[in-house]
N, C-alpha and C positions, 0 to 999 in steps of 0.2 A: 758838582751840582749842575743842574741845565741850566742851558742859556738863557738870558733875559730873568734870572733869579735874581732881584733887589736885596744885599742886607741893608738891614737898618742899625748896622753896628759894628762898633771895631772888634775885628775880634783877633789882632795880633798879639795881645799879652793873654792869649789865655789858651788853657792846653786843651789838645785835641779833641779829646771827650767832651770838654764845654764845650768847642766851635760846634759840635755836631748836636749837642741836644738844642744852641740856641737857631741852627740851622732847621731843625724839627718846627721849633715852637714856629718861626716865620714861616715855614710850608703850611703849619695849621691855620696860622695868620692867612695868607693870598686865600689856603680852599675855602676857610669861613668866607671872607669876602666875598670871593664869587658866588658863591652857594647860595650869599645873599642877596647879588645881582639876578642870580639865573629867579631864585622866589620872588624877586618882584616885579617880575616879564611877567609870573605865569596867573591864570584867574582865581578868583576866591575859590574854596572850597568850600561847596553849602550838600548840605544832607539831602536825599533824595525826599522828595514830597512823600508823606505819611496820607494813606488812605485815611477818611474819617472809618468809626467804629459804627455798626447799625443803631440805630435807636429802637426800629421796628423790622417786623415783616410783613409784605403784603401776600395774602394767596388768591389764588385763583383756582376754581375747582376743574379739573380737567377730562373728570368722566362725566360730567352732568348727568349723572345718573339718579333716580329719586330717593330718597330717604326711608327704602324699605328692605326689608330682609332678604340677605344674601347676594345683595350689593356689595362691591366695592368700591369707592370712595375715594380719588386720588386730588391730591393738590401739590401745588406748586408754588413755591413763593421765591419773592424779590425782597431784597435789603433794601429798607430806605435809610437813609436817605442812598440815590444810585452811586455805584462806585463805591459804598462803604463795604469793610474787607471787616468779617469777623477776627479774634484774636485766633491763632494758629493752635489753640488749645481749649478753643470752645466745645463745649459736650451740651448735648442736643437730647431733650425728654420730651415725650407727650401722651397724655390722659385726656381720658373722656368724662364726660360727666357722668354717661353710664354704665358701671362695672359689667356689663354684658359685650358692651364693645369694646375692643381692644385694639387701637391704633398703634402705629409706628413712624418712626420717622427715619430716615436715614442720613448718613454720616454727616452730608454737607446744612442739617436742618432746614435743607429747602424742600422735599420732599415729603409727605405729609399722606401715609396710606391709609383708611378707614374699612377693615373689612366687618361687615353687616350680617351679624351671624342669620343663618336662613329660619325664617321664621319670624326672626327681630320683627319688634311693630315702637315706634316711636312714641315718646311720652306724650300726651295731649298738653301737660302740664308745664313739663321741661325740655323743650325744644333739645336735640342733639347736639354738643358742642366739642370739639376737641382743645386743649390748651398745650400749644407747642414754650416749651422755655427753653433758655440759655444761660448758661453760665463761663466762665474761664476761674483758673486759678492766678493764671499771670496775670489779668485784670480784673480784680474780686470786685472792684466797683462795677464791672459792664454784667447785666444783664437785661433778658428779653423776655416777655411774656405775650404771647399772643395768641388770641382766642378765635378759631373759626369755626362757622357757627354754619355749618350744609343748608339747611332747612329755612332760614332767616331771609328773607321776600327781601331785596335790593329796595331801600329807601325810596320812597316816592311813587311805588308802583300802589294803582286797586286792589283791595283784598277782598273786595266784595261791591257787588251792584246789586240796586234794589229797584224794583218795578212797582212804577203807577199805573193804574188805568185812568185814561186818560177820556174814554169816551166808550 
C-alpha cells in the first residue's frame, strides 16, 4: 500500500484475502472523507434562472398602410411581460374576423401578416380584427389570446370636430 496509509486495525491474525478486502473498505473510507472535504470548499449548486412564460402580446403595425383592399398588413409583436420565453413547443394561429381575409403568422408568433384581398372594402359595422393564439402541449395551462384590431383610432385621439358659426 502507499505511504502515509493509516489502518485502523490489527490485522495480524487474519489471512490475506481479509487483510486486503479490509485494506479496500479503508481506501473507500479516506476517498469518502476527502470527497467530502473537497464538497464542502466548493459553492452551492442553484439552477439557472427560468425566463417567466408571456401572459401577453403586444403588436405594432409596421406598414401603416390603410385598411383597404389589396393592402398588406404587417405586424409585429413583443412578449410581455419583457424577457418572457414562450414554451419551446408553442404553435402559433391567427383568424380574422372576416372570412374574406386570410392572415398568417409565422413560426416565432411574433409576426402577424394581413393580406387585403384587392377590391376588399371594410365592414362599417365590424371594424377589421385579426386574433393571434398560443398554445403548448408541455404547458397545457399556458395560453395567449390576442386581438389586433388595424383600423381601431389609438385611445384618446378626435374622431370628429364640429363647427360653430360664431358671427
Amino acid at each position: 500500500m502507499s505511504e502515509g496509509f493509516n489502518r485502523d486495525y490489527d490485522d495480524s491474525d487474519e489471512p490475506i484475502a481479509g487483510r486486503e478486502v479490509r485494506e479496500i473498505i479503508n481506501l473507500f473510507k479516506i476517498i469518502a472523507r476527502e470527497l467530502g472535504r473537497i464538497a464542502d470548499r466548493l459553492p452551492p449548486i442553484t439552477p439557472p434562472p427560468t425566463a417567466p412564460t408571456p401572459t401577453r402580446t403586444s403588436f405594432t403595425e409596421i406598414t401603416m398602410l390603410p385598411t383597404i383592399g389589396g393592402n398588406t398588413q404587417i405586424f409585429t409583436g413583443t412578449f410581455v411581460p419583457a424577457g418572457s420565453v414562450p414554451p419551446t413547443d408553442a404553435v402559433y394561429a391567427v383568424t380574422s374576423n372576416d372570412p374574406a381575409v386570410s392572415p398568417t403568422v409565422d413560426p416565432t408568433g411574433l409576426i402577424v401578416t394581413g393580406p387585403l384581398p384587392a377590391g376588399w372594402v371594410e365592414s362599417t359595422t365590424t371594424p377589421l380584427a385579426y386574433t393571434r393564439t398560443a398554445s403548448s402541449v408541455s404547458v397545457p395551462t399556458w395560453t395567449l389570446s390576442d386581438i389586433i384590431t388595424p383600423s381601431a383610432l389609438p385611445a384618446g385621439l378626435p374622431t370628429s370636430t364640429t363647427f360653430v358659426q360664431t358671427t
